[in-house]
Biopython code that builds the backbone (N, CA, C, O; Angstrom):
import numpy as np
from Bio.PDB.StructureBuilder import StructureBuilder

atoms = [
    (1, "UNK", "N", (0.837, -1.175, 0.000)),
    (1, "UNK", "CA", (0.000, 0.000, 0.000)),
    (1, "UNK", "C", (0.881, 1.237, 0.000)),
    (1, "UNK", "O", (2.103, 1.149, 0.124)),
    (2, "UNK", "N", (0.100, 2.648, -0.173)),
    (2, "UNK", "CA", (0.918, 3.609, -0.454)),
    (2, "UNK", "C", (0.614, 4.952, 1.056)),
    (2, "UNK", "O", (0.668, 4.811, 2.278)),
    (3, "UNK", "N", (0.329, 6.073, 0.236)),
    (3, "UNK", "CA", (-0.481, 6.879, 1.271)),
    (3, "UNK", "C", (-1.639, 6.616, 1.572)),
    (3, "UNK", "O", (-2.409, 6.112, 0.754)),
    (4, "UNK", "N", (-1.846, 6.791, 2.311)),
    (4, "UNK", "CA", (-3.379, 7.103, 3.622)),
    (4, "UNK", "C", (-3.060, 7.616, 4.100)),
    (4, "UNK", "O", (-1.881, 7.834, 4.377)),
    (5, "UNK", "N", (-4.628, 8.378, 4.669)),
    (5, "UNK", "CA", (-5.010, 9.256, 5.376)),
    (5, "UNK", "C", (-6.632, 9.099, 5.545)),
    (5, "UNK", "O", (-7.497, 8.690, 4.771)),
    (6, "UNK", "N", (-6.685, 9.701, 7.156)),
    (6, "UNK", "CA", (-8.442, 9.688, 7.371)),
    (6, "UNK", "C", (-9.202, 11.203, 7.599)),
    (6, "UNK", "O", (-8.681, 12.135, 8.212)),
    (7, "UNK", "N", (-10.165, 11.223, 7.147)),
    (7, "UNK", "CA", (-10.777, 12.407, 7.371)),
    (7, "UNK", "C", (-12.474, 12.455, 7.747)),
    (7, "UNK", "O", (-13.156, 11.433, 7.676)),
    (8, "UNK", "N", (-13.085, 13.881, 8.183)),
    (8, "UNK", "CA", (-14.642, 13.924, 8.028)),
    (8, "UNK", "C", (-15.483, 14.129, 7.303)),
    (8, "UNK", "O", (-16.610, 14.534, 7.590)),
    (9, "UNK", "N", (-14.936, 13.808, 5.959)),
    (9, "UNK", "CA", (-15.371, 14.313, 4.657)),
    (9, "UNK", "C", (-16.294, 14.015, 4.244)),
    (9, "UNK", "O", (-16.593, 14.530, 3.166)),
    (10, "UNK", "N", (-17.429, 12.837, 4.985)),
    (10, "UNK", "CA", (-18.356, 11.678, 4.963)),
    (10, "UNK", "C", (-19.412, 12.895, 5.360)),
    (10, "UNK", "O", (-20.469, 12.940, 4.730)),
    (11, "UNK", "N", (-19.176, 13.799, 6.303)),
    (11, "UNK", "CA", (-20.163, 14.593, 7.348)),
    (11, "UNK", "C", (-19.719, 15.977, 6.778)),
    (11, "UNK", "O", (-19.684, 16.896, 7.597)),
    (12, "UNK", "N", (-19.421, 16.214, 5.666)),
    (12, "UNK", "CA", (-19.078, 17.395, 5.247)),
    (12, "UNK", "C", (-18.246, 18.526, 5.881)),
    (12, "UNK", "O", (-18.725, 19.656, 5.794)),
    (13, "UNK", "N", (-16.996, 18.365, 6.544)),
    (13, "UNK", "CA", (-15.888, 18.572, 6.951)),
    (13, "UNK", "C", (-15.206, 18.197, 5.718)),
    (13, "UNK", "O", (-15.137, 17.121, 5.124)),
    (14, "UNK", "N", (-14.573, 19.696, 5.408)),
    (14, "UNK", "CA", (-13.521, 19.616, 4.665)),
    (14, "UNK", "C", (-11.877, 20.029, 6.086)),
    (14, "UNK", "O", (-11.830, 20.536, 7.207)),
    (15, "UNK", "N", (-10.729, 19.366, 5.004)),
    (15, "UNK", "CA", (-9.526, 19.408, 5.586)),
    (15, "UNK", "C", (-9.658, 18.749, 6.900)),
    (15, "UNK", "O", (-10.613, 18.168, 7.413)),
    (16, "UNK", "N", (-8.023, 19.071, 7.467)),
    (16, "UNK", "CA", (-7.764, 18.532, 8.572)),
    (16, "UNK", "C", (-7.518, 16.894, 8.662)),
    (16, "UNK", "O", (-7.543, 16.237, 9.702)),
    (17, "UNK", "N", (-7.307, 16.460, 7.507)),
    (17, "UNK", "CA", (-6.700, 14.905, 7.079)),
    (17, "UNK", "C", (-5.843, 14.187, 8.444)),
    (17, "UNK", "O", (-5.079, 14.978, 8.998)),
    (18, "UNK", "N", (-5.877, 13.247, 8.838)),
    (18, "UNK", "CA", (-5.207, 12.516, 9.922)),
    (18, "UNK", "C", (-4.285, 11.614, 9.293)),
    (18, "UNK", "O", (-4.687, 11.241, 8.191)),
    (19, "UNK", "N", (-3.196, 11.155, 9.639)),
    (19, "UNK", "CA", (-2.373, 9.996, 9.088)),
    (19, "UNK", "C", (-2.883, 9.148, 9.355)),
    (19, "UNK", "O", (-3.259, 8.958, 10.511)),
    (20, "UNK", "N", (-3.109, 8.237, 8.291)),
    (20, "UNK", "CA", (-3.211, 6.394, 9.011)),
    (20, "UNK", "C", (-2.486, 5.416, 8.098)),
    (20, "UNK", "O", (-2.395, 5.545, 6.878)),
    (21, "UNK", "N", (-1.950, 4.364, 8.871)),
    (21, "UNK", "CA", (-1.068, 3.980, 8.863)),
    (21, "UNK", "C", (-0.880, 2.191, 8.400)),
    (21, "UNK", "O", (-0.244, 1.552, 9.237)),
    (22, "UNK", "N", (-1.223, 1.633, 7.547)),
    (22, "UNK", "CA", (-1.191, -0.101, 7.450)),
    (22, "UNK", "C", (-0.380, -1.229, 8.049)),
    (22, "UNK", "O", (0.785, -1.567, 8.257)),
    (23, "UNK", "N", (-1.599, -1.616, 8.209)),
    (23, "UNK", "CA", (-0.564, -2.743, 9.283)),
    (23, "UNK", "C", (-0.678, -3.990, 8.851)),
    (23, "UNK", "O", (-1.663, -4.285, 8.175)),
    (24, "UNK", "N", (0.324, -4.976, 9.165)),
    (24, "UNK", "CA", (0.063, -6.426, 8.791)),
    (24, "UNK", "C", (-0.781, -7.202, 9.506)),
    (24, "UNK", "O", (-0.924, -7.152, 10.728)),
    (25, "UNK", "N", (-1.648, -8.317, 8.337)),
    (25, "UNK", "CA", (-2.034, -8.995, 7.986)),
    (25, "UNK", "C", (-2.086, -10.121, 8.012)),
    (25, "UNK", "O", (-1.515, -10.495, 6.987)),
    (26, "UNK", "N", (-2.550, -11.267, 8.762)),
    (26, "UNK", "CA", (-2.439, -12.860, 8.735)),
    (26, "UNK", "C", (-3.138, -12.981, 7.386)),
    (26, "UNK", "O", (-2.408, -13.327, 6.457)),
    (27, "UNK", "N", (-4.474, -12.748, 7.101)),
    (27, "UNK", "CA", (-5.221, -12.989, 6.521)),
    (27, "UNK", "C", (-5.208, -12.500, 4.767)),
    (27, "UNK", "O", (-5.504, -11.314, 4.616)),
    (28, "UNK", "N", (-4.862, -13.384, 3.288)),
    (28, "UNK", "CA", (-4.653, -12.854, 2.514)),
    (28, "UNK", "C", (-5.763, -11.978, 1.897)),
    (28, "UNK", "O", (-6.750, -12.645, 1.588)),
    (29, "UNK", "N", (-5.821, -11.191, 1.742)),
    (29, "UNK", "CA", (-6.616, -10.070, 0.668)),
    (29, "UNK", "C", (-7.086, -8.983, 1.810)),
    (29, "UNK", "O", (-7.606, -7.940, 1.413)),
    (30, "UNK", "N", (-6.960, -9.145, 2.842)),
    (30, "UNK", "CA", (-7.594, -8.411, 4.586)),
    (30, "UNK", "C", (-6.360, -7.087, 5.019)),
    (30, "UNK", "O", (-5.375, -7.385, 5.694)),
    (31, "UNK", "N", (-6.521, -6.095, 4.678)),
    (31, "UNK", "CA", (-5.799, -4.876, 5.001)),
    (31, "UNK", "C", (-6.337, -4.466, 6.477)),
    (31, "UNK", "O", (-7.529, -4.637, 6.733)),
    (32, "UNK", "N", (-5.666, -4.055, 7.214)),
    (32, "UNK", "CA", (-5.775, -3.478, 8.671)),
    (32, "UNK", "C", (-5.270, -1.947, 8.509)),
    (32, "UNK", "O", (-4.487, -1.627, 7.615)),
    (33, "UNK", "N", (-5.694, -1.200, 9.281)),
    (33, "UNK", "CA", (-4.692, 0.404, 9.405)),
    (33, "UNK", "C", (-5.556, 1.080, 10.814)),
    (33, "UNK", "O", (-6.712, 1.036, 11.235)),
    (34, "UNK", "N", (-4.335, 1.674, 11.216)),
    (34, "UNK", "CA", (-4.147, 1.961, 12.314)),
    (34, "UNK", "C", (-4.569, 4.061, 12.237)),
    (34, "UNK", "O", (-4.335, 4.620, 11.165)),
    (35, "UNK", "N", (-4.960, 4.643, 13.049)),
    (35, "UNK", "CA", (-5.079, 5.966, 12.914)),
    (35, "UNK", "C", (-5.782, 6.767, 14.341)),
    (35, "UNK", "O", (-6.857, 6.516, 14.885)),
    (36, "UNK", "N", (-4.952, 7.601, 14.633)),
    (36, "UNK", "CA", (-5.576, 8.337, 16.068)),
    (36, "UNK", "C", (-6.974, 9.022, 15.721)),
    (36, "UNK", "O", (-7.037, 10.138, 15.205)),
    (37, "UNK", "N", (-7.740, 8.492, 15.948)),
    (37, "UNK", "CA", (-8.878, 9.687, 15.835)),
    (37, "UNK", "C", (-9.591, 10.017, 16.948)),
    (37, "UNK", "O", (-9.919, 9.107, 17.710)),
    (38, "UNK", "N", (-10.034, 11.666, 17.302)),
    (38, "UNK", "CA", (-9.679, 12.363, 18.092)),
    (38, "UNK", "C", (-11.794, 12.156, 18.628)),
    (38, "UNK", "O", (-12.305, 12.452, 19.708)),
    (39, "UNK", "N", (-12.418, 11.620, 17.488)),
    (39, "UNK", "CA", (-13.841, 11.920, 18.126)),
    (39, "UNK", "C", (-14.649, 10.832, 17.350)),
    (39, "UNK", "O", (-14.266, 10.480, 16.234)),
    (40, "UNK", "N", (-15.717, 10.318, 17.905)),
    (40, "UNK", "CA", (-16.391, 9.642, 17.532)),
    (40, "UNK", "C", (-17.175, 10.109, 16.019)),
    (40, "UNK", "O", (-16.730, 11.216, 15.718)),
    (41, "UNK", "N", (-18.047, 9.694, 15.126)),
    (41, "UNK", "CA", (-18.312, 10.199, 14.022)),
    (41, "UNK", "C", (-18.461, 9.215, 13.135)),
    (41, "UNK", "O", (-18.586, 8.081, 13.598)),
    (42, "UNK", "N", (-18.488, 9.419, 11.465)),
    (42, "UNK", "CA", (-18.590, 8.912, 10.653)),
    (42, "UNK", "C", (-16.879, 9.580, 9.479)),
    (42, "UNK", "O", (-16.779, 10.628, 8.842)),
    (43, "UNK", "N", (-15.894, 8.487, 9.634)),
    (43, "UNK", "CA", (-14.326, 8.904, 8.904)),
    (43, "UNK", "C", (-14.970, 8.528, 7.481)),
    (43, "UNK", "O", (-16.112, 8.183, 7.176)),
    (44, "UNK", "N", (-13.855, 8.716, 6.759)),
    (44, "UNK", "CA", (-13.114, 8.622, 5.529)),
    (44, "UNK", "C", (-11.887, 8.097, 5.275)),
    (44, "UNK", "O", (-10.950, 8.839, 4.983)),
    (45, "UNK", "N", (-11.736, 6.639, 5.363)),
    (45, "UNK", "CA", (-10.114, 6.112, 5.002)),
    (45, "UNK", "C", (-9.896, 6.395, 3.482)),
    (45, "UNK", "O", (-10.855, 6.140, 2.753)),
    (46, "UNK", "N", (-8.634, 6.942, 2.846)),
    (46, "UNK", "CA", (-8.817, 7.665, 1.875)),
    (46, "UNK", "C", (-6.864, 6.941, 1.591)),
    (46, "UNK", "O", (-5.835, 7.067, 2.255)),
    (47, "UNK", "N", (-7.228, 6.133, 0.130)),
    (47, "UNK", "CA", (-5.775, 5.329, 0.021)),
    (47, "UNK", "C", (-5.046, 5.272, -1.531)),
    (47, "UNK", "O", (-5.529, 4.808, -2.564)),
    (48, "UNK", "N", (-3.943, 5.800, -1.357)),
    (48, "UNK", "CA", (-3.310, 5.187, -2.828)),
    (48, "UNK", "C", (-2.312, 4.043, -2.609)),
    (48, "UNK", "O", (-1.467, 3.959, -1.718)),
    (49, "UNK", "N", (-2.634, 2.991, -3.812)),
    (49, "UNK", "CA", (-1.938, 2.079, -3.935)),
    (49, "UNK", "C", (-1.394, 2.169, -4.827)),
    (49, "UNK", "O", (-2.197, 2.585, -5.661)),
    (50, "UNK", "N", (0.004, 1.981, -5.484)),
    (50, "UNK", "CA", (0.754, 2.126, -6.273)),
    (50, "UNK", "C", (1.019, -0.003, -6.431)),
    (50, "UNK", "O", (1.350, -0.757, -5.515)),
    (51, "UNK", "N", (0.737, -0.348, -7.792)),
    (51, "UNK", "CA", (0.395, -2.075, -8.346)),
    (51, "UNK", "C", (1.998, -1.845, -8.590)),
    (51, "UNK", "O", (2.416, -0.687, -8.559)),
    (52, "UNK", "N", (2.922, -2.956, -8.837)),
    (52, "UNK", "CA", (3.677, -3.326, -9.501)),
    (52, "UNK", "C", (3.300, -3.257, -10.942)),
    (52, "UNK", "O", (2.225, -3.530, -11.476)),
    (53, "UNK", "N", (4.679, -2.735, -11.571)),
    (53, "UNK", "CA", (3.606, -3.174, -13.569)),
    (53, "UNK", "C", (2.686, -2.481, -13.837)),
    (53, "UNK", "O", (2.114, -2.870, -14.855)),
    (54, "UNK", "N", (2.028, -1.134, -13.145)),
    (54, "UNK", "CA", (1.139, -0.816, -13.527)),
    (54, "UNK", "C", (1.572, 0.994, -13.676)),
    (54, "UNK", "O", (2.531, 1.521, -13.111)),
    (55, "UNK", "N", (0.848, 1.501, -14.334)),
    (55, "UNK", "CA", (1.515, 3.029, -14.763)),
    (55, "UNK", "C", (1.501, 4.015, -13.462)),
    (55, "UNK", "O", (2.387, 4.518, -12.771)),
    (56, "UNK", "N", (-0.192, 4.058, -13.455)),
    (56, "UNK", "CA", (-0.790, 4.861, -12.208)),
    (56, "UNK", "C", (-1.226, 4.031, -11.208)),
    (56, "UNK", "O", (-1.647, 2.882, -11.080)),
    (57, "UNK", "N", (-1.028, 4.820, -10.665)),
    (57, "UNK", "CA", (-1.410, 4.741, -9.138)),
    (57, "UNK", "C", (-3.145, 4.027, -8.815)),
    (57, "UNK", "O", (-4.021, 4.223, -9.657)),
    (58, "UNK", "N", (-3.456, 3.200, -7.497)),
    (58, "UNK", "CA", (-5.181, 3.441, -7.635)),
    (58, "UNK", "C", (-5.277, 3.806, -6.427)),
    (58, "UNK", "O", (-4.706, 3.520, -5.375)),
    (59, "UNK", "N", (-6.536, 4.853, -6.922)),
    (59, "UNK", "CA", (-7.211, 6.174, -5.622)),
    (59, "UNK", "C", (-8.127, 4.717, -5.333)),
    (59, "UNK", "O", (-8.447, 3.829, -6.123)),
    (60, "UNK", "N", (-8.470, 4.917, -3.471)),
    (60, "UNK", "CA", (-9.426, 4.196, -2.763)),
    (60, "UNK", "C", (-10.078, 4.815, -1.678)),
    (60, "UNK", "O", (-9.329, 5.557, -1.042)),
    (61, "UNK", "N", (-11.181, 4.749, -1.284)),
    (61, "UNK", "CA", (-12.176, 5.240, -0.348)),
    (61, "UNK", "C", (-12.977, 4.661, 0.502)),
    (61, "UNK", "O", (-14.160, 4.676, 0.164)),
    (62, "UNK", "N", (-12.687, 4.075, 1.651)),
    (62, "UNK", "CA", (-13.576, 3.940, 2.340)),
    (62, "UNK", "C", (-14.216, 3.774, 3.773)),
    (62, "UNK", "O", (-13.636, 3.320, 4.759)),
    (63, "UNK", "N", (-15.522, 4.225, 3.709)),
    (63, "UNK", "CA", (-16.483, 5.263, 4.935)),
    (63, "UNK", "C", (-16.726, 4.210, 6.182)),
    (63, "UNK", "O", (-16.915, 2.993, 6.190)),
    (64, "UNK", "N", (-16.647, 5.116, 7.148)),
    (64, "UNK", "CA", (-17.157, 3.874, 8.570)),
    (64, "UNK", "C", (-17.015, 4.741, 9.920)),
    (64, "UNK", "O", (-16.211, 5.540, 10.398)),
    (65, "UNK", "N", (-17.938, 4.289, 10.184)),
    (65, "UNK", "CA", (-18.119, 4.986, 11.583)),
    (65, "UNK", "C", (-17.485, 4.594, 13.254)),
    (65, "UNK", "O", (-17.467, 3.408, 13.582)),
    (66, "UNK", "N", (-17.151, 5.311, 13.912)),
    (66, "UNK", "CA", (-16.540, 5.459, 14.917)),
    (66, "UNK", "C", (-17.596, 5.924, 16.188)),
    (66, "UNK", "O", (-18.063, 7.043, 16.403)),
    (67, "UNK", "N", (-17.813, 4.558, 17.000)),
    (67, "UNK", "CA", (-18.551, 4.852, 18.221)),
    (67, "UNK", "C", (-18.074, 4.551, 19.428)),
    (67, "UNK", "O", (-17.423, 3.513, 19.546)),
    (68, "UNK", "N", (-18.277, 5.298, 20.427)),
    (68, "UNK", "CA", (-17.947, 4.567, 21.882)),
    (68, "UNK", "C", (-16.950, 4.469, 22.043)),
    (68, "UNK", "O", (-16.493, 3.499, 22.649)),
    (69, "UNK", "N", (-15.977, 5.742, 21.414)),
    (69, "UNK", "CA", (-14.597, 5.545, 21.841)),
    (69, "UNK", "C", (-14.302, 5.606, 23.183)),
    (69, "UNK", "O", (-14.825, 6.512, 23.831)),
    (70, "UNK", "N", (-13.228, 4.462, 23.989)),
    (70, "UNK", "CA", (-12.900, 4.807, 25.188)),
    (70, "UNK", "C", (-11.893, 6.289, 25.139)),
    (70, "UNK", "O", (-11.117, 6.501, 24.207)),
    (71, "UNK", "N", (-12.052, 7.128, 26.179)),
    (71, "UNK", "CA", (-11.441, 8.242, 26.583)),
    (71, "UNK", "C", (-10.725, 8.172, 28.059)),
    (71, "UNK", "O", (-11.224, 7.520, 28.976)),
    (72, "UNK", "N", (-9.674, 8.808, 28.174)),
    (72, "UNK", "CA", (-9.066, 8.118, 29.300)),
    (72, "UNK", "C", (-8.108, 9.831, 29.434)),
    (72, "UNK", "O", (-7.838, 10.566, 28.484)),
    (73, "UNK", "N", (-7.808, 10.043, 30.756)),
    (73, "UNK", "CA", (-7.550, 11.250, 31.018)),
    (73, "UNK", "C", (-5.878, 11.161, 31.337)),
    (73, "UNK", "O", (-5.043, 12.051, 31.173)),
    (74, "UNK", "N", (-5.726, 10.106, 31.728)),
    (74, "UNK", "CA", (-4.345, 9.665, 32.014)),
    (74, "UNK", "C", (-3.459, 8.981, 31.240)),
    (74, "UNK", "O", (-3.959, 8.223, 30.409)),
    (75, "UNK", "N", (-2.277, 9.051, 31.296)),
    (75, "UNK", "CA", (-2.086, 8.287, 29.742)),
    (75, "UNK", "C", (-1.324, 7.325, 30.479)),
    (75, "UNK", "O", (-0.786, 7.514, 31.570)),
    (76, "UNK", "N", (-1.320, 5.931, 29.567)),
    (76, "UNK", "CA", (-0.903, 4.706, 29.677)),
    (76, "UNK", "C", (0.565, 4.625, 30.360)),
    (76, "UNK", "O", (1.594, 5.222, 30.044)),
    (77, "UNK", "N", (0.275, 3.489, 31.627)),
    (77, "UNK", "CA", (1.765, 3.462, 32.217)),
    (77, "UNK", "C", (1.499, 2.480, 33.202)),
    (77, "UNK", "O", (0.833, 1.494, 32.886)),
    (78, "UNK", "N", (1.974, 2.632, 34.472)),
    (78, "UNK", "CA", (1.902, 1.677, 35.728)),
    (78, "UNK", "C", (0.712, 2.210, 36.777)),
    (78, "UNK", "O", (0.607, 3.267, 37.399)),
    (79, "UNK", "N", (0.026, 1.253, 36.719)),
    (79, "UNK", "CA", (-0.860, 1.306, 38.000)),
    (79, "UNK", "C", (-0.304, 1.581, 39.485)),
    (79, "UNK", "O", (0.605, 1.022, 40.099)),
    (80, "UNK", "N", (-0.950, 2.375, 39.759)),
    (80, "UNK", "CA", (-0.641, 2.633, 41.928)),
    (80, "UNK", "C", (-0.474, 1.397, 42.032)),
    (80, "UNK", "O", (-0.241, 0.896, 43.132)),
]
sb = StructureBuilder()
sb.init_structure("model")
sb.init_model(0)
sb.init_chain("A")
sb.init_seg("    ")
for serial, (resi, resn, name, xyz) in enumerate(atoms, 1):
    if name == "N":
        sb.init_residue(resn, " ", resi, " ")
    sb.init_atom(name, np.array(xyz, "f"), 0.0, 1.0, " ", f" {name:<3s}", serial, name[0])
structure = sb.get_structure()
């Protein structure tokens, strides 16, 4: 895979693009990606793949929603 990035572009928010990031895979044809997002909503995973052998690039899109994020005030470390 190439670039990604996520956005609110689904809910008509323009800009403000987030990095996200691909991760491996057990499973063949099954892409995973990773990305901080800051609020619950409806994203935009938004991807170019660059094929072997092939001229251009392919643009990809796609929408999914984000609920019930846990929020946590403290950040990750050792318990009292």
């Amino acid at each position: 895979m190439g670039e990604a990035r996520v956005d609110r572009s689904p809910e008509g928010q323009l800009g403000g693009a987030l990095p996200a990031f691909f991760t491996p895979s057990l499973d063949y044809g099954t892409y995973n990606f990773r990305a901080d997002l800051p609020t619950d909503g409806t994203w935009a995973l938004k991807f170019l793949a660059r094929i072997p052998g092939e001229a251009q690039p392919i643009v990809g899109s796609v929408t999914f929603k984000v609920v019930g994020r846990i929020v946590t005030d403290k950040p990750p470390g050792r318990r009292p």
